[in-house]
Every structure is written in C-alpha cells, then in structure tokens.
C-alpha positions as CSV (number, residue, x, y, z in Angstrom):
1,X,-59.8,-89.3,16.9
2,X,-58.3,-85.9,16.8
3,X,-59.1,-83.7,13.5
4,X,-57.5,-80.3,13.5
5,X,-59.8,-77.5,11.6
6,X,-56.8,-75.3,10.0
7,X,-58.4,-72.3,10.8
8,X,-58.8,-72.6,14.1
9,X,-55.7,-73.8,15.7
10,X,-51.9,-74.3,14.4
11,X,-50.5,-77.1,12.5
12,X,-48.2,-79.8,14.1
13,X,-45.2,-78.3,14.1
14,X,-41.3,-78.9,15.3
15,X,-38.3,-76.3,16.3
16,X,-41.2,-73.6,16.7
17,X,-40.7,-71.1,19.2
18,X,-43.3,-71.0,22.6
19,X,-43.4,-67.3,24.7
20,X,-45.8,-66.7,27.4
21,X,-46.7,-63.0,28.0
22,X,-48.0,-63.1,31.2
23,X,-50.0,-59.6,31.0
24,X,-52.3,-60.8,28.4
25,X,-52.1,-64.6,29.7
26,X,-51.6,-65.4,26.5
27,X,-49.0,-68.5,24.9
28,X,-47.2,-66.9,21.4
29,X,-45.7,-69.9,18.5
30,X,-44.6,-68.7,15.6
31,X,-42.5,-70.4,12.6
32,X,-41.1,-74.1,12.7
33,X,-40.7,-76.8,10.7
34,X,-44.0,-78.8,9.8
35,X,-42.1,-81.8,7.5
36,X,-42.2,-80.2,4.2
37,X,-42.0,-76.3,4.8
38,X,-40.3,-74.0,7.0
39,X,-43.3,-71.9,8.6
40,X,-44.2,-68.2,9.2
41,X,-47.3,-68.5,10.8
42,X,-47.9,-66.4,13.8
43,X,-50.7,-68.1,16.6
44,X,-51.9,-66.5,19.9
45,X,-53.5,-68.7,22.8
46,X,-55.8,-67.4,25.1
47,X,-59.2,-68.1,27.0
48,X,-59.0,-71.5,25.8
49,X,-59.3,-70.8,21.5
50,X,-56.4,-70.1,19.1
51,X,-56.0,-67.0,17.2
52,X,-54.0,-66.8,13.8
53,X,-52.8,-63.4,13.3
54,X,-53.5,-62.2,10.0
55,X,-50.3,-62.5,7.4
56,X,-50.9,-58.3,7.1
57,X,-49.1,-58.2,10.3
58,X,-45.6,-57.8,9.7
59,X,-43.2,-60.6,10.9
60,X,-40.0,-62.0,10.2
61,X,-39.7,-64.9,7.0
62,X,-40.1,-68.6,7.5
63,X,-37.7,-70.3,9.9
64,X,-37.1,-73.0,12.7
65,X,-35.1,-73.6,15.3
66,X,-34.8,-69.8,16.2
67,X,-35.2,-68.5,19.7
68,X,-38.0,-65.3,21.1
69,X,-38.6,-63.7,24.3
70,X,-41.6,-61.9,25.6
71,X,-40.9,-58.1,26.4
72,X,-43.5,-57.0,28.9
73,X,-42.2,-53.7,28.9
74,X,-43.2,-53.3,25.6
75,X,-45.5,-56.0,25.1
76,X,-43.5,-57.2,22.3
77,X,-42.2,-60.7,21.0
78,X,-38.5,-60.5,19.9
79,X,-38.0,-62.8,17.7
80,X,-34.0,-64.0,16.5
C-alpha cells in the first residue's frame, strides 16, 4: 500500500499544471484542485525526490485548471 509522507512529495491533485524545463531536467506542478481546496503549492521533480518550494517564494494565488509554459530563455515558469 502506498502512504504519501506530506512533506516529501505533492498531494493527489486534479487540473494542476505539469512543465518540463529541460535545462535543469526537472518536472514543475503547481496549483490544482485536491477535492476540498483549490491549491497554491509549488513542487519541483528531479534526481528521483520532490522538492516543495518554500511558500516565501512568491507565486500566483490558488487555482486549477490554468495553463504554464517553461521559458528556457529565462528559466522561468509562466504561469496564466
């Protein structure tokens, strides 16, 4: 059976958005919907762990069913 530490990797989630910055092989989520609450959580994957970024950095309010991309000009996510 699966048991999900909180800390360590996101909650299940719907109409989250998925960006893949291919300079830091890295997979972005941010926001959704998790069945009560609309989300503002910001999670980075890489080398195999999650990464929640810390609610310091700033980022847009909760929402779902928004759309990103990846800017690897800038090494931004652009978020709508």
């Amino acid at each position: 059976e699966f048991a999900r530490d909180a800390e360590t990797s996101p909650p299940a989630m719907e109409d989250h958005i998925a960006v893949w910055d291919p300079g830091g092989l890295a997979l972005w989520i941010f926001g959704g919907y998790d069945g009560t609450d609309f989300l503002q959580e910001l999670w980075r994957f890489t080398a195999g762990s999650w990464t929640r970024w810390p609610t310091s950095v700033v980022r847009p309010g909760r929402r779902a069913g928004h759309v990103a991309a990846w800017d690897d000009v800038s090494a931004a996510l652009w978020i709508h």
